[in-house]
Backbone bond lengths (Angstrom), bond angles and torsions (degrees), N, CA, C in turn:
res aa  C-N    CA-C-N  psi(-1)  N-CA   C-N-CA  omega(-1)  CA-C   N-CA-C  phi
1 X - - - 1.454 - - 1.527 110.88 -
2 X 1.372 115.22 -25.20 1.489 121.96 -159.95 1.543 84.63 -93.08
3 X 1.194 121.20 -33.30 1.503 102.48 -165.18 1.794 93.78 -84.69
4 X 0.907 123.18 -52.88 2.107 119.55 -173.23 1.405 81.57 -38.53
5 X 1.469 140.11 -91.83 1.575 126.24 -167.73 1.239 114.97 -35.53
6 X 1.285 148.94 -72.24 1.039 122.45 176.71 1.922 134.06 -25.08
7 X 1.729 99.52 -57.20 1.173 106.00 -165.07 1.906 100.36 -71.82
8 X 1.629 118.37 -19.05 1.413 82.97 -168.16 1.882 84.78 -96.49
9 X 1.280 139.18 -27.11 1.301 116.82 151.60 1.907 125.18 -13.18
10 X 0.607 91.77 -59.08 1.581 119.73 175.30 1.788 116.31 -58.79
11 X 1.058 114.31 -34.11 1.375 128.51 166.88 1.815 117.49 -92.42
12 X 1.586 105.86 -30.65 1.555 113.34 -179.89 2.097 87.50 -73.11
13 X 1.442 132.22 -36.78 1.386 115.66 -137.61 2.139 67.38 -94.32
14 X 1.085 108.18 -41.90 1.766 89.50 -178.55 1.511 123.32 -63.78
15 X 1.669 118.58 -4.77 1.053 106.84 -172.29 1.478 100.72 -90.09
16 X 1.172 116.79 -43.89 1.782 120.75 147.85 1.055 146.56 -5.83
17 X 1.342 87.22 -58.24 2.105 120.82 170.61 1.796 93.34 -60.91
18 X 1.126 89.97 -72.88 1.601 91.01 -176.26 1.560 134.89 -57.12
19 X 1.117 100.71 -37.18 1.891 101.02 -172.37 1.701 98.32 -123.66
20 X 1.443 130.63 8.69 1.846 109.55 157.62 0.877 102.15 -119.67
21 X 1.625 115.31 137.57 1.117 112.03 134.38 1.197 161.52 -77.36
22 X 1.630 121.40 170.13 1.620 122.93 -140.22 1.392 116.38 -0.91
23 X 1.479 119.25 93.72 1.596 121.54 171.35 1.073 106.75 -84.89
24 X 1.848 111.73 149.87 1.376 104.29 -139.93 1.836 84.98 -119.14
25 X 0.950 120.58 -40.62 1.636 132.97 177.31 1.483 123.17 -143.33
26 X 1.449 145.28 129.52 1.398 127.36 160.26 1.472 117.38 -105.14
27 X 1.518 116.75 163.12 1.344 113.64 152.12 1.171 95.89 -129.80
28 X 1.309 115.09 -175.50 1.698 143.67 -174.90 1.467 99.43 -130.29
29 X 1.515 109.58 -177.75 1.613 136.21 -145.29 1.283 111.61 144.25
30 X 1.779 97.50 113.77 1.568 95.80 -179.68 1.772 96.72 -114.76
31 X 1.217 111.54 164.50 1.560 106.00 -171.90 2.142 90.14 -138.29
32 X 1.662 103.25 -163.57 1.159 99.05 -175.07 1.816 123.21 -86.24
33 X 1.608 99.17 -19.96 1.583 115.09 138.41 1.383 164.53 -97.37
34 X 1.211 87.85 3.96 1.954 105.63 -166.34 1.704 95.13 -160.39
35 X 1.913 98.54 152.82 1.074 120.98 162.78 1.483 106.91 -103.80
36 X 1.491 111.39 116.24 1.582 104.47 177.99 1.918 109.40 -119.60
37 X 1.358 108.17 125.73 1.076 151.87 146.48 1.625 107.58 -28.75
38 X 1.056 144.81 116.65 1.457 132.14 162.23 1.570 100.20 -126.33
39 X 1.413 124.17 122.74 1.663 115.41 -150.68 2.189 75.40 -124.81
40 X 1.135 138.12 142.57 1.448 154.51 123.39 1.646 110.02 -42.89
41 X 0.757 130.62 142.29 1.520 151.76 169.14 1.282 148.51 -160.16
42 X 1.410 110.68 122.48 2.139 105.60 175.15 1.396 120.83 -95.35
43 X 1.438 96.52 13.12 1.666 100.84 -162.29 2.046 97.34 -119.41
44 X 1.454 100.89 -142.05 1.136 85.97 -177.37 1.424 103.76 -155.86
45 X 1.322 160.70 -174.37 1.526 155.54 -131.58 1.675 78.48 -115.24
46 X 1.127 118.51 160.34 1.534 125.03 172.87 1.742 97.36 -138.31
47 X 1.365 114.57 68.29 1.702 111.62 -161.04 1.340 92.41 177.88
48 X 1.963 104.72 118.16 1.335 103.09 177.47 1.454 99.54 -97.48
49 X 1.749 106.16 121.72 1.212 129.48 174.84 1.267 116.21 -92.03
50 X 1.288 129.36 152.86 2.300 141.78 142.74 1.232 97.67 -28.52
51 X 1.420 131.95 147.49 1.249 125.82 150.53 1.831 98.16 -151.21
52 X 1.174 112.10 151.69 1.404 113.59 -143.88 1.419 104.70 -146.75
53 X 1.603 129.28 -33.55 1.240 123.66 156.61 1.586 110.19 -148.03
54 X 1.327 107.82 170.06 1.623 131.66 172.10 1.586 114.76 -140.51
55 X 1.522 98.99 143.10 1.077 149.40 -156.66 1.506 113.93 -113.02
56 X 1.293 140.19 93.04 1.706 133.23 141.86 1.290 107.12 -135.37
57 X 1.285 94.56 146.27 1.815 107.00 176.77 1.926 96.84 -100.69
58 X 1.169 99.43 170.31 1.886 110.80 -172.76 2.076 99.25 -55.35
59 X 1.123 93.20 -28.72 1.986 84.62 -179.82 1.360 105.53 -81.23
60 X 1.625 110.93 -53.18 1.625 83.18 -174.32 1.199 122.32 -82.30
61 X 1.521 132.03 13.68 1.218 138.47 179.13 1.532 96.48 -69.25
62 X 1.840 124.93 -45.27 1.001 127.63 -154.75 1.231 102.35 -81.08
63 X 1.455 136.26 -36.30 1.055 140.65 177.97 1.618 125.32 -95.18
64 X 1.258 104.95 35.94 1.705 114.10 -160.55 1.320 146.62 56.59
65 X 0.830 104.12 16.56 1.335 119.06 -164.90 1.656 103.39 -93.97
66 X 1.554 103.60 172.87 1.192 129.21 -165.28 1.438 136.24 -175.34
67 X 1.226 165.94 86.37 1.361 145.80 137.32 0.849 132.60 -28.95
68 X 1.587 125.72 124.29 1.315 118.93 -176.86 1.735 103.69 -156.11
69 X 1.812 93.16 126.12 1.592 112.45 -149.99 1.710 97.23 -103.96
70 X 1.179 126.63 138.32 1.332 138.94 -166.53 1.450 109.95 -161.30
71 X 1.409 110.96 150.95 1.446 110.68 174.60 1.927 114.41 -130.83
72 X 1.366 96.63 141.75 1.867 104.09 170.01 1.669 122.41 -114.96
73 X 1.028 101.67 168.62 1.447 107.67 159.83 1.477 109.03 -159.54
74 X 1.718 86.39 128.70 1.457 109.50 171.78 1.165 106.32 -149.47
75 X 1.519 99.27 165.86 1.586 118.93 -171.15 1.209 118.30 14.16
76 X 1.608 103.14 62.29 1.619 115.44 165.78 1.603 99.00 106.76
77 X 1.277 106.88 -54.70 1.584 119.60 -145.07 1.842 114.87 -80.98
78 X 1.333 98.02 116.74 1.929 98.53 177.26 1.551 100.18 -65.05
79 X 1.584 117.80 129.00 1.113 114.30 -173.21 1.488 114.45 -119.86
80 X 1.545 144.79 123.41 1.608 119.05 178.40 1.543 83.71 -104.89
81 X 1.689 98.14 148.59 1.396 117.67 168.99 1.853 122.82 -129.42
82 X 1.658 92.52 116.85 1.400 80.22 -162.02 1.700 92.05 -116.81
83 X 1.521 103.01 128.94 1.658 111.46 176.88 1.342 98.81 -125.03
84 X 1.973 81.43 138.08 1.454 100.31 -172.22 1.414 100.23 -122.38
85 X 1.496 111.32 128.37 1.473 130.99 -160.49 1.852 116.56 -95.35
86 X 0.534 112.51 120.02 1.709 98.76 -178.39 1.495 103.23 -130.15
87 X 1.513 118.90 128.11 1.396 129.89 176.67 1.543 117.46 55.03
88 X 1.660 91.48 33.21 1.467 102.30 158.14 1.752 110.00 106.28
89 X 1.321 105.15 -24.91 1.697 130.14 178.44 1.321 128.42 -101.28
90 X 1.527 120.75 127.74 1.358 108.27 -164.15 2.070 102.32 -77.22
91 X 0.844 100.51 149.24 1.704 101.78 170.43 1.700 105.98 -169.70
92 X 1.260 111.08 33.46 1.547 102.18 127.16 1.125 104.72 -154.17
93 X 1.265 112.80 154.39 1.741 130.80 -172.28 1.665 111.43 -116.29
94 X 1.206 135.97 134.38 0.911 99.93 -173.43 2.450 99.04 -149.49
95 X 1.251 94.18 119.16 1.490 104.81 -138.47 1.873 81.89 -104.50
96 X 1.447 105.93 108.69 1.236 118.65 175.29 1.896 112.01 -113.82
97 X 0.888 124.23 117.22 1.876 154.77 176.61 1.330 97.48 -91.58
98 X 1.408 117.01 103.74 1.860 120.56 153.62 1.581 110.28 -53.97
99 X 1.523 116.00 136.67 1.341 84.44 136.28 1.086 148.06 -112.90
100 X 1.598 133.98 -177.74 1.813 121.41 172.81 1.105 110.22 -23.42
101 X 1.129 105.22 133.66 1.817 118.44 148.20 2.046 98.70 94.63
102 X 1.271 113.39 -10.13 1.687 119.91 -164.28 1.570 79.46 -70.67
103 X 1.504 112.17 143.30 1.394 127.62 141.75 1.278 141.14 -71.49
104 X 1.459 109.08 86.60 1.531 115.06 -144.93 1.731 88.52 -115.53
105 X 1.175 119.81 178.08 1.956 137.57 178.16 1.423 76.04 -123.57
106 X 1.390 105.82 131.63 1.609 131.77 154.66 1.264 116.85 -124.35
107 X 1.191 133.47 131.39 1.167 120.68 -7.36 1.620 114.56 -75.31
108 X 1.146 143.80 145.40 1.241 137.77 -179.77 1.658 124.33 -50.64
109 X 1.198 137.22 147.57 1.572 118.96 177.92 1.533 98.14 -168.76
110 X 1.227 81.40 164.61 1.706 102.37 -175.18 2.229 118.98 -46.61
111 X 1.188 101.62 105.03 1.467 97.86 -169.15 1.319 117.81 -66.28
Protein backbone atom coordinates (compact mmCIF):
# COMPACT_ATOMS: atom_id res chain seq x y z
CA UNK A 1 0.00 0.00 0.00
CA UNK A 2 2.93 2.26 1.01
CA UNK A 3 4.58 1.65 -2.14
CA UNK A 4 1.11 2.44 -4.79
CA UNK A 5 1.29 5.96 -2.70
CA UNK A 6 4.46 6.58 -3.24
CA UNK A 7 4.58 5.64 -6.94
CA UNK A 8 1.37 7.57 -7.93
CA UNK A 9 2.77 10.55 -5.61
CA UNK A 10 5.57 10.27 -7.82
CA UNK A 11 3.63 10.58 -11.05
CA UNK A 12 1.26 13.64 -9.52
CA UNK A 13 5.03 15.60 -8.64
CA UNK A 14 6.00 14.56 -12.57
CA UNK A 15 2.88 15.68 -13.86
CA UNK A 16 3.86 19.13 -12.37
CA UNK A 17 7.35 18.95 -13.60
CA UNK A 18 5.87 18.73 -16.86
CA UNK A 19 2.73 20.81 -17.50
CA UNK A 20 3.09 23.96 -14.52
CA UNK A 21 4.72 26.42 -14.56
CA UNK A 22 7.48 27.60 -12.14
CA UNK A 23 6.03 25.63 -9.05
CA UNK A 24 6.84 27.36 -6.25
CA UNK A 25 6.26 24.70 -3.20
CA UNK A 26 4.08 21.37 -2.78
CA UNK A 27 2.43 19.49 -0.09
CA UNK A 28 0.49 16.24 -0.11
CA UNK A 29 -2.69 14.77 1.75
CA UNK A 30 -3.94 11.48 1.50
CA UNK A 31 -7.67 10.99 2.49
CA UNK A 32 -9.96 7.73 2.35
CA UNK A 33 -10.26 8.29 -1.56
CA UNK A 34 -7.71 10.30 -3.23
CA UNK A 35 -4.10 11.30 -3.07
CA UNK A 36 -4.10 15.08 -3.29
CA UNK A 37 -1.23 17.05 -4.49
CA UNK A 38 -1.48 20.80 -3.40
CA UNK A 39 1.30 22.41 -5.87
CA UNK A 40 1.99 26.77 -5.09
CA UNK A 41 2.48 28.63 -8.29
CA UNK A 42 3.50 31.99 -10.34
CA UNK A 43 3.12 30.49 -13.53
CA UNK A 44 0.30 28.83 -15.03
CA UNK A 45 -0.86 24.97 -16.16
CA UNK A 46 0.77 24.47 -19.68
CA UNK A 47 -2.01 21.49 -20.43
CA UNK A 48 -5.25 21.81 -22.14
CA UNK A 49 -7.50 20.35 -19.53
CA UNK A 50 -11.90 19.48 -19.00
CA UNK A 51 -13.10 22.05 -16.93
CA UNK A 52 -16.64 21.72 -15.80
CA UNK A 53 -17.38 24.29 -13.08
CA UNK A 54 -16.49 27.74 -11.34
CA UNK A 55 -16.50 29.01 -8.18
CA UNK A 56 -16.36 32.90 -6.64
CA UNK A 57 -17.99 34.18 -3.73
CA UNK A 58 -18.75 38.36 -3.73
CA UNK A 59 -14.92 38.86 -2.12
CA UNK A 60 -13.05 37.04 -4.39
CA UNK A 61 -14.96 38.23 -7.26
CA UNK A 62 -13.76 41.71 -6.01
CA UNK A 63 -10.38 40.83 -5.68
CA UNK A 64 -9.98 38.41 -8.69
CA UNK A 65 -10.24 35.57 -7.70
CA UNK A 66 -11.79 32.36 -8.65
CA UNK A 67 -12.08 28.48 -8.46
CA UNK A 68 -12.07 26.65 -11.18
CA UNK A 69 -12.72 22.71 -11.12
CA UNK A 70 -11.61 20.52 -14.15
CA UNK A 71 -10.63 17.06 -14.71
CA UNK A 72 -7.48 14.96 -16.62
CA UNK A 73 -6.23 11.80 -17.34
CA UNK A 74 -2.86 10.77 -17.65
CA UNK A 75 -0.63 8.04 -17.32
CA UNK A 76 -3.30 5.80 -16.16
CA UNK A 77 -4.47 8.18 -13.50
CA UNK A 78 -8.26 9.91 -13.22
CA UNK A 79 -7.19 13.25 -12.20
CA UNK A 80 -9.57 16.37 -10.69
CA UNK A 81 -7.81 19.68 -10.94
CA UNK A 82 -8.87 22.42 -9.00
CA UNK A 83 -7.05 26.01 -9.56
CA UNK A 84 -7.51 28.64 -7.43
CA UNK A 85 -6.85 32.07 -8.97
CA UNK A 86 -6.32 35.15 -6.96
CA UNK A 87 -6.00 38.71 -8.59
CA UNK A 88 -6.50 37.37 -11.84
CA UNK A 89 -3.50 34.53 -11.55
CA UNK A 90 -3.67 31.03 -10.93
CA UNK A 91 -1.39 30.18 -7.74
CA UNK A 92 -2.78 27.22 -6.39
CA UNK A 93 -3.00 24.01 -8.20
CA UNK A 94 -4.37 21.43 -6.70
CA UNK A 95 -3.73 17.72 -8.23
CA UNK A 96 -6.16 15.09 -6.81
CA UNK A 97 -5.53 10.91 -7.87
CA UNK A 98 -8.67 8.58 -6.96
CA UNK A 99 -7.94 5.62 -5.70
CA UNK A 100 -8.94 1.92 -6.97
CA UNK A 101 -12.05 0.80 -6.01
CA UNK A 102 -13.17 4.89 -4.77
CA UNK A 103 -16.71 5.64 -6.00
CA UNK A 104 -16.08 8.36 -8.16
CA UNK A 105 -18.65 9.93 -11.48
CA UNK A 106 -16.41 9.89 -14.54
CA UNK A 107 -16.18 11.93 -16.24
CA UNK A 108 -16.92 14.56 -13.57
CA UNK A 109 -19.63 17.44 -14.41
CA UNK A 110 -21.54 20.07 -13.22
CA UNK A 111 -24.17 18.68 -10.46
Amino acid sequence: MAEEKEVIYGKLVEYVERFVRDPQRMRRLEDEVAYHLFVWTRGGLERGIKCFDEAAGPLERLLGGKRLFCYDEWEGLRLAVTQVFRLGRLKLLVLTAFKKGARVAWPPRKA
